[in-house]
C-alpha positions in Angstrom: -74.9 -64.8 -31.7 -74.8 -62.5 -28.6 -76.4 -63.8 -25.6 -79.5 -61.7 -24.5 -79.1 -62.5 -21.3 -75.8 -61.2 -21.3 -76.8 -58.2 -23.0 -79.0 -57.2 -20.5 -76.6 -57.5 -18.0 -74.0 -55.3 -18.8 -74.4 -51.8 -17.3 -76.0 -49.2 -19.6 -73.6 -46.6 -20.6 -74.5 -43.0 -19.9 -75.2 -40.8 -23.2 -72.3 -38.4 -23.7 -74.1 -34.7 -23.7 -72.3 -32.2 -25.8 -72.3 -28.5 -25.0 -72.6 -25.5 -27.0 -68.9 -24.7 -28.3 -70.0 -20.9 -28.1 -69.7 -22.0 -24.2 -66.6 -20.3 -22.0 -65.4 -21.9 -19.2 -67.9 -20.3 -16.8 -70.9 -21.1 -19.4 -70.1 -25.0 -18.8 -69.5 -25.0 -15.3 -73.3 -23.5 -15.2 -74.7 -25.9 -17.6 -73.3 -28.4 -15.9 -74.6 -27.4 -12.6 -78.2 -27.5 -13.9 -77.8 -31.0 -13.5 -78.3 -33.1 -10.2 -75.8 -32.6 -7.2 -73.6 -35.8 -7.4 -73.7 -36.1 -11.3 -71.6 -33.8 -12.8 -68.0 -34.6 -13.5 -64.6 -33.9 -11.9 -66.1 -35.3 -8.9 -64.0 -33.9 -5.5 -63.8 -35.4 -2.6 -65.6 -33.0 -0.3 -63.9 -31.9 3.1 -62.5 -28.9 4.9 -59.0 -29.5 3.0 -60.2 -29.8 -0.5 -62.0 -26.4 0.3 -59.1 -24.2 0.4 -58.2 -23.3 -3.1 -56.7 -20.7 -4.1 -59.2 -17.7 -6.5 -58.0 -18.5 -9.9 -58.5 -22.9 -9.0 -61.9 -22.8 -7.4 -63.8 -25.8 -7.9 -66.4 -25.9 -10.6 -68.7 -29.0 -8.8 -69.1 -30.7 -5.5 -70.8 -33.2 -3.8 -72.5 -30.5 -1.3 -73.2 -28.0 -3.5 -71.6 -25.7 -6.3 -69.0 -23.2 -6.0 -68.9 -19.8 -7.7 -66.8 -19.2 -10.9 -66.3 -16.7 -12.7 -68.9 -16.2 -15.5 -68.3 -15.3 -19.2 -65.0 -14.2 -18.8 -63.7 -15.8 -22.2 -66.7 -14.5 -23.6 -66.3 -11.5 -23.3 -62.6 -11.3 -24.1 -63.7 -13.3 -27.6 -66.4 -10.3 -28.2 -63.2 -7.9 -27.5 -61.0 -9.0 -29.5 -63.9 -9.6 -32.4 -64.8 -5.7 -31.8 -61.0 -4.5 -32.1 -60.4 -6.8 -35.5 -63.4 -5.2 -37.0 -62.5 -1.8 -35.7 -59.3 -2.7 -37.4 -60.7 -3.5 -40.9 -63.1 -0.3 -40.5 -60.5 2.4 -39.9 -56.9 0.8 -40.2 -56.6 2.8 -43.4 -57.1 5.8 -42.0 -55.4 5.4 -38.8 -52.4 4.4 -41.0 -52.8 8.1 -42.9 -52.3 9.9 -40.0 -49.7 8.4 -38.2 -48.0 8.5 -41.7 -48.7 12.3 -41.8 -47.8 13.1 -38.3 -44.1 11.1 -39.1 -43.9 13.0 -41.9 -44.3 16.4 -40.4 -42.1 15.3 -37.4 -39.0 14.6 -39.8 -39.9 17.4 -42.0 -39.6 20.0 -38.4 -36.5 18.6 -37.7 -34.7 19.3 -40.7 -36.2 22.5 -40.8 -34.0 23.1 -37.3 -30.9 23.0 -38.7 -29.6 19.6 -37.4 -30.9 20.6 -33.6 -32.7 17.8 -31.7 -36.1 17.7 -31.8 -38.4 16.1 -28.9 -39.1 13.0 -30.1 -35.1 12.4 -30.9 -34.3 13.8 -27.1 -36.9 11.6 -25.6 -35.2 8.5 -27.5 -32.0 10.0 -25.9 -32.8 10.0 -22.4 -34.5 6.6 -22.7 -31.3 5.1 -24.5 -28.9 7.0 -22.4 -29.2 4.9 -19.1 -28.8 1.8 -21.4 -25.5 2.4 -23.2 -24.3 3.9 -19.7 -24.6 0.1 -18.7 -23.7 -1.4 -21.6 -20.0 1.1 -22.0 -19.4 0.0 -18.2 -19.8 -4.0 -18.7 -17.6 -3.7 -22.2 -14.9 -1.7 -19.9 -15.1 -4.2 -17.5 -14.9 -7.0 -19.7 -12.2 -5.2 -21.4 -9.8 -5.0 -17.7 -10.5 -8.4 -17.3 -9.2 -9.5 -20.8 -6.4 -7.8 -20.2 -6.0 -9.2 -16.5 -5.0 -12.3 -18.3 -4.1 -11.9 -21.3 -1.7 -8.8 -20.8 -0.3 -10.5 -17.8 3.4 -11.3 -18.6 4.0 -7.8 -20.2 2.7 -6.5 -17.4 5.1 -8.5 -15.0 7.9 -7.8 -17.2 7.1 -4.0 -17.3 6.8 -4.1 -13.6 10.6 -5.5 -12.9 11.5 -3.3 -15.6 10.1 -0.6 -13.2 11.9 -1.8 -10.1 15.0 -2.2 -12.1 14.7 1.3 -12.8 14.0 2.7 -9.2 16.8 0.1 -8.4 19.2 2.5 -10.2 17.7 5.6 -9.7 18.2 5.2 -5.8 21.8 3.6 -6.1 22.4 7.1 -7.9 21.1 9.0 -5.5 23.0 7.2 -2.7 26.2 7.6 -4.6 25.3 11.5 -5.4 25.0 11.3 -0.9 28.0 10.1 -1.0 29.8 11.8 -3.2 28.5 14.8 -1.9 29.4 13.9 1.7 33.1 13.3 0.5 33.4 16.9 -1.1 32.2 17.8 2.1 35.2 15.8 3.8 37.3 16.9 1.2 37.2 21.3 1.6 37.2 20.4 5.2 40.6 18.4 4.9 41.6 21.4 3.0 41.3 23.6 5.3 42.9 21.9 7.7 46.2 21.5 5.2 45.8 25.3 4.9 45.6 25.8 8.6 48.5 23.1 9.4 50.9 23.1 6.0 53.1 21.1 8.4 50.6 18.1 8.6 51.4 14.8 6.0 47.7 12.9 5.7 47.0 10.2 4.3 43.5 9.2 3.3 42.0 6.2 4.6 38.6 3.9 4.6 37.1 2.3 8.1 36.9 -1.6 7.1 36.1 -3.0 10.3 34.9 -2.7 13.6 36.6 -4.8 16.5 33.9 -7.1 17.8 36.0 -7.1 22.0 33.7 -5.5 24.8 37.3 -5.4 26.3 39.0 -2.9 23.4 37.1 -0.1 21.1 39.2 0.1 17.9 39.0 -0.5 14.2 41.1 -1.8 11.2 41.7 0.9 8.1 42.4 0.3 4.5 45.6 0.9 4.5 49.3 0.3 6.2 53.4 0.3 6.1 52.7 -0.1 2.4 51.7 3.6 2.4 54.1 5.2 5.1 51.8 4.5 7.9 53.7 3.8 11.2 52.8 2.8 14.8 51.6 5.4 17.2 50.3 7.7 14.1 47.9 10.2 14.9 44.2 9.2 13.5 41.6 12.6 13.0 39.0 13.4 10.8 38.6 15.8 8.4 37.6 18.6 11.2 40.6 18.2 13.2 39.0 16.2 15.4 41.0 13.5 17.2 40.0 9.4 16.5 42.8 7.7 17.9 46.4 6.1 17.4 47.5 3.2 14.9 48.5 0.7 17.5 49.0 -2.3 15.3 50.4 -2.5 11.6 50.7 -4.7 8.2 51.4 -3.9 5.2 48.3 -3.2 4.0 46.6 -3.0 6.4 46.4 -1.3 10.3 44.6 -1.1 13.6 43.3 1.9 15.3 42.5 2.1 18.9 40.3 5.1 19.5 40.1 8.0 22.0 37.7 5.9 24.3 39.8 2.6 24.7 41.3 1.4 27.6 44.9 1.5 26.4 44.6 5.3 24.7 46.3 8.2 26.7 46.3 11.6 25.2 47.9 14.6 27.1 45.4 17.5 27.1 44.4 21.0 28.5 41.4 22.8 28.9 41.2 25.9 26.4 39.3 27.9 28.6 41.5 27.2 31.9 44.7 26.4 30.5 45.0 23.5 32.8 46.5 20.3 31.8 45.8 17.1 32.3 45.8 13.2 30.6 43.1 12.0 28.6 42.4 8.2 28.9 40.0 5.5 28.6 38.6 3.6 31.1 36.2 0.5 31.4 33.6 1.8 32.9 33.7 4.9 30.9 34.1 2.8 27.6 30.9 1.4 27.4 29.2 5.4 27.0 31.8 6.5 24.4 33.4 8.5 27.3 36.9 9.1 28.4 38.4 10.7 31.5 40.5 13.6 32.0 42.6 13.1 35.2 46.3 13.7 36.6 44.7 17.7 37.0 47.5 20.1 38.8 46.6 20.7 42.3 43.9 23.5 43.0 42.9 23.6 39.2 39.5 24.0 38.3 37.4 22.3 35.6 33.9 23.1 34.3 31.1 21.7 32.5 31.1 22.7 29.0 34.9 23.2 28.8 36.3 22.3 25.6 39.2 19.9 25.6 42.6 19.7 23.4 45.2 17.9 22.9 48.3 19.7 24.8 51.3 18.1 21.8 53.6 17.2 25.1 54.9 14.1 24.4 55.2 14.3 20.6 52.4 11.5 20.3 49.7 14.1 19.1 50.0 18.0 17.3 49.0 20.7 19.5 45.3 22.1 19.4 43.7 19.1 17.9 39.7 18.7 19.8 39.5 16.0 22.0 36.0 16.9 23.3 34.1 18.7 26.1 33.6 18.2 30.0 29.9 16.6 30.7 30.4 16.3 34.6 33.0 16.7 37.0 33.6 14.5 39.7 35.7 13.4 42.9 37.8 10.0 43.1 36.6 7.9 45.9 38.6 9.6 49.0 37.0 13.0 47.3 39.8 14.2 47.4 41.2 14.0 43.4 38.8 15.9 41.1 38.5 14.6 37.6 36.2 15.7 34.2 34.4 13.2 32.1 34.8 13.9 28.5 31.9 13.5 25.5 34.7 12.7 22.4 34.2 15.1 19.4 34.2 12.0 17.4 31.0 9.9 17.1 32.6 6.8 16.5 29.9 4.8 15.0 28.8 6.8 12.0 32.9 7.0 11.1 33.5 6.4 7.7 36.6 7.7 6.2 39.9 8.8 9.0 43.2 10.6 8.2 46.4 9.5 9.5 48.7 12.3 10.2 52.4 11.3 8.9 54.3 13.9 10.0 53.8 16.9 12.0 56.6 19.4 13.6 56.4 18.9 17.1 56.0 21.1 20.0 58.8 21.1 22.1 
């Protein structure tokens, strides 16, 4: 049996009060506050920190007094949607009817057009346009980036296809230069057979260049092997003079040019008549110049003259350019007067030279 005097010692529970379920939130928080300060429930600890709450959290109960709610909202929102329902049940039927009608009389406009657009289709346009704008620019992207990486070796392999091509393309246009640059050489050396039908060429290729600061000369393609013999004249194809074959193989043969310290070319000046020696000098070397000196006593040189080769000696034919006088000058004891000659010839960009054979010469 259970003790009494136990029974009256255990605390007495509180009865459990029930409210209303027609109650919202609010409703509760009111009923609730009808009671006394200190027994309601949630209990909060009151203080200055505990009082900051934000609008939609306020506090329904505390120790020092209630705080203010907001007061049959879900009431009224039940009522609300209670009012629309019925509303619904009331007229539905007829609200259906006329949208129904006004559909029908929409579609029935439009086909009566002919196929143009209505409003209602061009206000579904410009709404939808925007969006498939978007959605065509993301699919294109999506598409470039597929083929990023999946299309990448055909791409690679169409690309040195491509330089291949423009490989070939430019070697064809270089050789079309070329070509076109040897015609050119060609006529000239033409008419320089026509002018001098005593002349024997032969055609020849610049291999290589001397690499001496001492010497300025160059080795051709060819040599004894085609009837090329020392101290051969060497001009291009504007009867310009190069220089002399000055060393020989078979196949093979060295020109010194105009410039180098070894050459000597008799000359005269067209416009004077007055002869002199053309040589190279050191000093003179290193400007692709030469020097026209041993002048006849009271002779006069000018800038500008044009220089050519005199034939005296039987090294050279007569009348072939040497150059023209850039500056004239006095030896040392300023007594001697001498020219400096700019060659015809610009050595460097010399590609292809003609040795001179045979030639009658001047006597």
């Amino acid at each position: 049996m259970r003790d009494p005097r136990r029974a009256r010692a255990l605390p007495c529970r509180p009865q459990r009060r029930y409210l209303p379920s027609a109650l919202g939130r609010g409703d509760r928080a009111l009923y609730r506050h009808r009671r006394a300060d200190g027994q309601g429930r949630r209990l909060r600890r009151p203080g200055k920190g505990r009082a900051l709450c934000r609008k939609d959290r306020r506090r329904l109960f505390q120790r020092h007094g209630p705080a203010p709610v907001r007061a049959r909202a879900n009431a009224e929102r039940a009522r609300s949607w209670t009012s629309l329902k019925d509303y619904i049940k009331k007229y539905g039927v007829r609200v259906g009817i006329i949208v129904g009608a006004v559909a029908l009389i929409i579609a029935l406009t439009t086909a009566a057009r002919g196929g143009r657009i209505g409003l209602v289709h061009n206000v579904s346009g410009v709404l939808i346009s925007p969006v498939q704008k978007v959605v065509s620019s993301a699919v294109n992207w999506f598409d470039t980036i597929y083929g990023y990486l999946y299309d990448y070796d055909s791409l690679l392999a169409e690309n040195e296809s491509l330089r291949s091509q423009l490989a070939d393309a430019q070697q064809s246009a270089r050789d079309g230069i070329a070509a076109s640059e040897e015609n050119a050489r060609l006529r000239e050396l033409l008419n320089l057979r026509e002018k001098h039908s005593d002349y024997v060429f032969e055609s020849c290729k610049v291999v290589l260049w001397s690499s001496s600061n001492w010497a300025h000369s160059f080795t051709i393609s060819k040599g004894a092997s085609s009837g090329i013999e020392l101290g051969d004249p060497v001009v291009t194809e504007y009867n310009a003079v190069v220089g002399q074959v000055t060393e020989l193989g078979e196949t093979w043969a060295t020109v010194s040019t105009l410039i180098d310290v070894d050459m000597s070319v008799g000359a005269f000046v067209g416009d004077t008549g007055t002869s002199g020696i053309v040589m190279g000098e050191y000093s003179f070397m290193k400007n692709r110049q030469a020097k026209l000196t041993f002048l006849a006593d009271g002779a006069h040189i000018y800038v500008g003259d044009e220089v050519l080769t005199s034939g005296n000696g039987g090294a050279f034919p007569q009348g072939l350019v040497i150059g023209r006088i850039s500056a004239v000058q006095t030896e040392a004891g300023g007594q001697i007067e001498y020219g400096v000659v700019d060659p015809e010839v610009v050595f460097d960009s010399l590609v292809q030279v003609f040795v001179i054979k045979d030639f009658e010469v001047v006597e």
